[in-house]
Each structure stands twice: as C-alpha cells, then as structure tokens.
C-alpha positions as CSV (number, residue, x, y, z in Angstrom):
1,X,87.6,-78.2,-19.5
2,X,86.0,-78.9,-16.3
3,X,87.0,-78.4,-12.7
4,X,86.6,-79.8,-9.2
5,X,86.5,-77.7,-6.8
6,X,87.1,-79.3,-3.0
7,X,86.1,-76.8,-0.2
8,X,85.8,-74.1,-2.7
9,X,84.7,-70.8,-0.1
10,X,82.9,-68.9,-3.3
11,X,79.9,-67.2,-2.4
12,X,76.1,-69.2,-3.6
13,X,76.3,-67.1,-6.9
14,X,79.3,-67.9,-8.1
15,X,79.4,-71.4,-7.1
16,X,75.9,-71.8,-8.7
17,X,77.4,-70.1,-11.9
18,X,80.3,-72.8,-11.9
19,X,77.4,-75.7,-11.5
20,X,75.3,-74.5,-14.4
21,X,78.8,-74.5,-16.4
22,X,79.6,-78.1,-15.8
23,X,81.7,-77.8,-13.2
24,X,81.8,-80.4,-10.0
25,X,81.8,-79.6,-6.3
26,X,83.2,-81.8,-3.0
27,X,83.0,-80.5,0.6
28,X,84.6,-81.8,3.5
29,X,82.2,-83.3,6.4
30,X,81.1,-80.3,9.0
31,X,78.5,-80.0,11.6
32,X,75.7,-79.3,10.0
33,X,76.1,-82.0,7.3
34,X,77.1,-84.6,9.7
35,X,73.6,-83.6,11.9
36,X,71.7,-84.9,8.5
37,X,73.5,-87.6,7.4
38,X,74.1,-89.1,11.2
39,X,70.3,-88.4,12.0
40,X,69.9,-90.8,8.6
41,X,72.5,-93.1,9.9
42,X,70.4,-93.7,13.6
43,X,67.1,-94.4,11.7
44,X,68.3,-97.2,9.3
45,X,70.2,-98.5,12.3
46,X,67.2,-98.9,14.0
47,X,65.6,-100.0,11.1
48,X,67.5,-103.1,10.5
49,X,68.8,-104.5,13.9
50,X,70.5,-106.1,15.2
51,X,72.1,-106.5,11.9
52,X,74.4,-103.9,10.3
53,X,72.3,-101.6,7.8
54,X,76.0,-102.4,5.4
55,X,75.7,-105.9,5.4
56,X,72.4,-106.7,6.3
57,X,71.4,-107.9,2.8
58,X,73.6,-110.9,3.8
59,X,71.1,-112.0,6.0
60,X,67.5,-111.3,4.7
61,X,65.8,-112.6,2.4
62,X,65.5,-110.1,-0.8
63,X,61.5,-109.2,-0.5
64,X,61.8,-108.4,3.1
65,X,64.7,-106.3,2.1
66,X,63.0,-104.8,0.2
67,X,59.6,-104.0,2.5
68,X,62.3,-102.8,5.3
69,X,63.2,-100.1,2.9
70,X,60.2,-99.6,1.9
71,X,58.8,-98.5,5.3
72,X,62.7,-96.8,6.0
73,X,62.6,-94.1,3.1
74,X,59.2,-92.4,3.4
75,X,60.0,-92.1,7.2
76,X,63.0,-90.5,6.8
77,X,61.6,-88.3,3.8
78,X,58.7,-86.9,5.8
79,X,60.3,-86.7,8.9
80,X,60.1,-83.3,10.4
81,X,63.8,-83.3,11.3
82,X,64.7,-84.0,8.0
83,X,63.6,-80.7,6.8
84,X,64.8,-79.0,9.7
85,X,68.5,-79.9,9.7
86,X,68.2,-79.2,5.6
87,X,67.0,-75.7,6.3
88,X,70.6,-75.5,8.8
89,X,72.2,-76.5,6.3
90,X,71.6,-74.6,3.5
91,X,72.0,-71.6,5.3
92,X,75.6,-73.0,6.2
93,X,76.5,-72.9,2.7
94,X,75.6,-69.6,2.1
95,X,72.1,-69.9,0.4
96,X,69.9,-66.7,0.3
97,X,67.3,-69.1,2.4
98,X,64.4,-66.3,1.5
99,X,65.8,-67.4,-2.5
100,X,66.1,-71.1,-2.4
101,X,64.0,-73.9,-2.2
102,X,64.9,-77.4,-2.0
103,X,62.5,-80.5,-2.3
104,X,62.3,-83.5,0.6
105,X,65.3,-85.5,0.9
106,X,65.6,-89.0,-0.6
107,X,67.6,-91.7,1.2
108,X,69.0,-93.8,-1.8
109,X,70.5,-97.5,-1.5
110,X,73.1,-99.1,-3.6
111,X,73.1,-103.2,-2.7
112,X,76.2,-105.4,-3.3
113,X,76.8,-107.9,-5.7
114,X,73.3,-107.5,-7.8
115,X,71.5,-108.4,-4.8
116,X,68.8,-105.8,-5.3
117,X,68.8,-103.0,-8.1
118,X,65.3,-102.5,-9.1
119,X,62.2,-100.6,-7.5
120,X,63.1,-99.2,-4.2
121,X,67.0,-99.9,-4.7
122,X,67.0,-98.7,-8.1
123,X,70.4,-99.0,-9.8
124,X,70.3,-95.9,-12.1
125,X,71.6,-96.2,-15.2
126,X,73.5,-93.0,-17.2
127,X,71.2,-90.0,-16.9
128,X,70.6,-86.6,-16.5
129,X,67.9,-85.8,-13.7
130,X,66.4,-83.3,-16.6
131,X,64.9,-86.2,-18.5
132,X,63.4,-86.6,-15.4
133,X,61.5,-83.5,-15.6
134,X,63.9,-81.4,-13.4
135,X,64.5,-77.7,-14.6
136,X,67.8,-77.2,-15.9
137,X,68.9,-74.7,-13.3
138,X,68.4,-77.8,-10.1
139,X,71.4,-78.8,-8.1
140,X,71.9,-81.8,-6.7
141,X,73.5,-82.6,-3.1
142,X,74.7,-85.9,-2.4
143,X,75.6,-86.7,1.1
144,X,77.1,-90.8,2.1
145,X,75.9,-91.8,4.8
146,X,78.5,-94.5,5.3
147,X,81.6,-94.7,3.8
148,X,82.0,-95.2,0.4
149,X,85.0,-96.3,-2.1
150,X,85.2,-96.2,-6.1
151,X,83.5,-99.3,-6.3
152,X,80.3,-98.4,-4.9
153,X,80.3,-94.6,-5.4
154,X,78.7,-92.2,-8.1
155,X,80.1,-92.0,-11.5
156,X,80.2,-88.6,-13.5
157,X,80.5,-88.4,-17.4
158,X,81.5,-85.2,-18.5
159,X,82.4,-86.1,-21.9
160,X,78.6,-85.7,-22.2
161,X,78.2,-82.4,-20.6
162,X,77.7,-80.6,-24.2
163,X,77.4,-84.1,-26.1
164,X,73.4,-85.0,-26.5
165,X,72.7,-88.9,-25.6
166,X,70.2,-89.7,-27.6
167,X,67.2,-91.1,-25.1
168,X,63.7,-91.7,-24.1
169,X,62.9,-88.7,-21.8
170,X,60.1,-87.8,-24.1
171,X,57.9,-90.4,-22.5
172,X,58.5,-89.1,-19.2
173,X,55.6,-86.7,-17.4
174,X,56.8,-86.6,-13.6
175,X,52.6,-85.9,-12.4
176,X,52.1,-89.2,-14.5
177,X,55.0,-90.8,-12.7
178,X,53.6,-89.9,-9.4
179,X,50.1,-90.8,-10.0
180,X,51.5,-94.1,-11.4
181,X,54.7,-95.7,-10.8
182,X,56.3,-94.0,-7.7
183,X,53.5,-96.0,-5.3
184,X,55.0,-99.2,-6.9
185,X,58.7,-98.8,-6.4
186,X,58.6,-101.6,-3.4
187,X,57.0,-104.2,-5.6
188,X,59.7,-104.3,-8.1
189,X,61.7,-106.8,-7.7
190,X,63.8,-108.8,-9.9
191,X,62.6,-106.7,-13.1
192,X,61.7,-103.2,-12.9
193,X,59.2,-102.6,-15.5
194,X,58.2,-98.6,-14.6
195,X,58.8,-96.5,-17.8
196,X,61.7,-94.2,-16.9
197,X,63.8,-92.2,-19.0
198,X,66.8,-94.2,-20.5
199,X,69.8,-94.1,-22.8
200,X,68.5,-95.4,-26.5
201,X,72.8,-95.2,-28.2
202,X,75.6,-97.2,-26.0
203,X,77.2,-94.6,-23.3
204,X,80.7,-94.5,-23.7
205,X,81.5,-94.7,-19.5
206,X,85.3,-93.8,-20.0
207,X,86.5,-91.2,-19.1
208,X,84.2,-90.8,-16.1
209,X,85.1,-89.1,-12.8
210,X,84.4,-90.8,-9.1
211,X,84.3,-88.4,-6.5
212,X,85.1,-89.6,-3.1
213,X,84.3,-88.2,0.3
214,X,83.6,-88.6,4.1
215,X,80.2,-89.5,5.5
216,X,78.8,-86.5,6.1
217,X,80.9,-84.9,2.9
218,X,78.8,-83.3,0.2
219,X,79.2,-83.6,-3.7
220,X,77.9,-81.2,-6.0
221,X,77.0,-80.6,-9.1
222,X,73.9,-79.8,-11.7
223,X,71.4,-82.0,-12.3
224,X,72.1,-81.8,-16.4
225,X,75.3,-83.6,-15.6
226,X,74.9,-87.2,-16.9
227,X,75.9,-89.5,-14.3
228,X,75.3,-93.1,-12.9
229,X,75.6,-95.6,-9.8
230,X,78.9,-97.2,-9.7
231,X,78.0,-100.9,-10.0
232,X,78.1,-102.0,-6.4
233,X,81.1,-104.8,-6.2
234,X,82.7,-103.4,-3.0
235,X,80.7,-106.3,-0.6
236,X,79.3,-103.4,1.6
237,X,75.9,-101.5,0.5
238,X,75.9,-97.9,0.5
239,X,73.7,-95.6,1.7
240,X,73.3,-92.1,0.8
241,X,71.3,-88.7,1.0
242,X,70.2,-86.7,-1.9
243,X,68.2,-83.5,-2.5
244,X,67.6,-81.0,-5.2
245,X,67.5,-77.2,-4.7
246,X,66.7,-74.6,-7.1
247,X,67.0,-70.7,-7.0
248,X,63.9,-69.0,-7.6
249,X,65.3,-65.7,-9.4
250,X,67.5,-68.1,-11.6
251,X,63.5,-70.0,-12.5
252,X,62.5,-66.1,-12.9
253,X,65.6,-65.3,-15.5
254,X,66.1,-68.1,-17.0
255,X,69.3,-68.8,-15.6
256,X,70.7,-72.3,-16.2
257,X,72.4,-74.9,-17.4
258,X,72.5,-76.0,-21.2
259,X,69.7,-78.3,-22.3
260,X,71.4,-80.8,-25.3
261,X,68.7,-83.7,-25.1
262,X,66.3,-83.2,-22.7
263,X,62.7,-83.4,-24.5
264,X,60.3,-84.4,-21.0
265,X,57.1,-82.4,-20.2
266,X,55.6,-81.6,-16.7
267,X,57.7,-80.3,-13.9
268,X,59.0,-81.1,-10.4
269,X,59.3,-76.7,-9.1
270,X,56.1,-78.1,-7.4
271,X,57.5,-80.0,-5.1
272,X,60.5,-77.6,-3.8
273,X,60.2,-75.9,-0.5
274,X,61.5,-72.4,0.3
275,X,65.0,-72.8,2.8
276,X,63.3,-70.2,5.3
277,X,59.3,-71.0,5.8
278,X,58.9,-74.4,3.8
279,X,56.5,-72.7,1.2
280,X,56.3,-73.8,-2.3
281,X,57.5,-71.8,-5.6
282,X,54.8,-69.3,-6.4
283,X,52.5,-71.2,-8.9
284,X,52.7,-68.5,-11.8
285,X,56.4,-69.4,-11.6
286,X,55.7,-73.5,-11.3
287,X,53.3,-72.5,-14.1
288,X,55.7,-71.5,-16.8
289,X,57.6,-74.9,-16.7
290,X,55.0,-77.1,-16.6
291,X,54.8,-77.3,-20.3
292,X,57.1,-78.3,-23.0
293,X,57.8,-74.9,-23.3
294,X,61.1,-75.9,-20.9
295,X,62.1,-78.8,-23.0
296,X,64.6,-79.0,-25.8
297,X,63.3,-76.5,-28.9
C-alpha cells in the first residue's frame, strides 16, 4: 500500500524515508515555488511572442519549434536565478541545505496532439530515472509551470514499485550520454534515434495514478518510481520544471530506495550542487557510484 500525502508538514527525514518507500508527495503552490516556476513562465513568454508559449505550436512550423526550445532550455538551466530561487526553495521545505544537493533545473515540454515528442520534447516513455544512471536515493521535484489536467499530466505506476520491468538500462552510461547524445537532442525530429534506456516486456499502464496540482505546486516522489508523460491530447502544451536532489549522508549510508531492475553503470552525483554554496558532492563519495558496484547485484 502506497500513500499520497498532500501538504504533508513532516520534517526532510521522514518525508525522505516515506519517498525511498514508494510513497508520493503533492504541495500546494507558495512563494517560493511560485518565484521559480513564474520566473520560468516570463522567459518562455518572451521566448515565443507574441504567441502564447500553450498554443504556440499551432503556429510554427515544427523545426523552428524546435530551435526555439532549443535556445529556451539551456538559458533557463544555466541561468543564475535559476539556482538561486532553488537554493530558497529547498530551504523552504525544510532541507538541511549544508546536506543536500540538487543538480540544475530542466524545463521539460509536453506538445499536443503528437506534434513534437522526440529530441528536445521528448515524450518519455515508462521509466525509472535509475536506468538513467540516477542513485537510488534521488528525488525528483516536478513543478507545472502552466496548468495542467489528466490529459497532459505525469502518470505514476506503482504496481511496479517492487515489480522489475524487464529493460535496456544496461546500455546506458550517463558520461557516454553526455559526451554523445545530449548535444543532439534539438536535431531529432520526427524519429529519435539516441539510445536511451527502454521497456523491453509491455507495461501494464492500469492502475496508474495522475497527480494534479497548481502552477507553482510541487509533486514528489523517488526517482525509482516508474512513471511516464501522459500522452498530450488536452490541445494545450505543458510546460514544466524538474530537478533532482539527493542527500549526501543518505549517498554515505546507503540509504535508499529498492533497486528491482536497474543494471546502468556511470553516475550523475557529479553533477548535484550542495543547497548552501553550489559545490559538488565530494569526489571520494561521487567515486563509489561510479561503477557497477551501484547497479542491480
């Protein structure tokens, strides 16, 4: 049995505890959420106008789409402010900010009606973010930027949580994917043909949970969870923020959730930035995952 806990006050152990146990989390919009996701919101604005960043694909032609995002993401990425209203954040959900690190926040887009699903607006497919290289103990935050509904949304499917999907994450080496096919991501379009983890048995997508919240609302949960983008049929594209965070005494003690299929090498702990100073995890510590020591035994 799994919960969902909506504006749950624990304390950052606890709640981490209740993460790493398959559990799901959903907060209500608040200041220092809405500061990221409305300082996201400004920047595709003025990205795409005069048109509406929602509809926009209505009225562009699919490869310049594409090159607008393209230039849109990394600048909002590797903005300074970015980080900065991260760090606020954390801190306003009760993270030990000396503890835990988080890595640069993506800006993900989920186009209507098929129009674009590949490369930069990948359409992700049923996965865990461990095949992706991610230690077991990450958590990810996902923030709408606009509003969303069931139909365009992210899909959770916790008959899997203990279940093992048989899959391809043992081709997957995240320093090779960077070196490789990250750079590429805007040239894909039409047919994605990057190697990336996948299911390799038919996902059984019922039962599956579809969290709903505000713009500026966060949801939740570990990044062993196996989830998916909601096909996009609601006529509106959605926009969204996601990070990672991870708690360096958890990395230290092992502390984490259950690995049932995960068999990638290489590791992402390089990329995460401590909450207080934006330094990285100590390397001894990036050290000891960077093997396939991490991976399913």
């Amino acid at each position: 049995m799994h919960s969902i806990y909506v504006d749950a006050e624990f304390g950052d152990d606890e709640r981490r505890q209740k993460l790493y146990d398959g559990d799901l989390f959903v907060y209500s919009p608040r200041p220092s959420t809405l500061a990221l996701t409305e300082f996201a919101g400004e920047m595709a604005r003025a990205a795409f106008a005069p048109l509406d960043p929602e509809t926009a694909q209505f009225d562009m032609a699919v490869e310049d789409y594409a090159a607008l995002l393209a230039e849109l993401k990394p600048r909002f990425i590797h903005h300074p402010e970015s980080k900065r209203l991260i760090q606020e954040m954390l801190a306003d959900f009760g993270c030990d900010t000396e503890q835990v690190y988080f890595d640069v926040p993506r800006m993900r887009s989920s186009t209507s009606n098929d129009y674009l699903t590949t490369g930069i607006a990948f359409a992700f497919h049923p996965h865990r973010d461990t095949w992706y290289s991610a230690p077991h103990f990450q958590l990810n935050w996902w923030l709408p930027i606009f509003p969303i509904s069931v139909d365009n949304g992210l899909a959770f499917h916790p008959k899997y949580w203990q279940t093992p999907v048989k899959n391809s994450s043992r081709v997957y080496n995240y320093a090779e994917w960077n070196a490789t096919s990250r750079k590429i991501a805007a040239t894909q379009i039409g047919t994605d043909t990057r190697v990336q983890p996948v299911p390799e048995e038919e996902v059984e997508l019922v039962p599956q949970i579809r969290p709903i919240c505000k713009p500026g609302g966060i949801i939740l949960f570990s990044g062993a969870q196996l989830h998916s983008s909601v096909p996009n049929t609601s006529g509106r594209t959605r926009f969204s923020i996601d990070l990672r965070t991870v708690h360096l005494g958890d990395a230290m003690d092992r502390r984490s959730a259950p690995n049932v299929d995960s068999e990638c090498t290489g590791t992402t702990m390089g990329d995460y930035l401590r909450v207080s100073d934006l330094e990285h995890i100590p390397a001894d510590v990036v050290g000891e995952y960077d093997t396939p020591s991490h991976a399913l035994a």
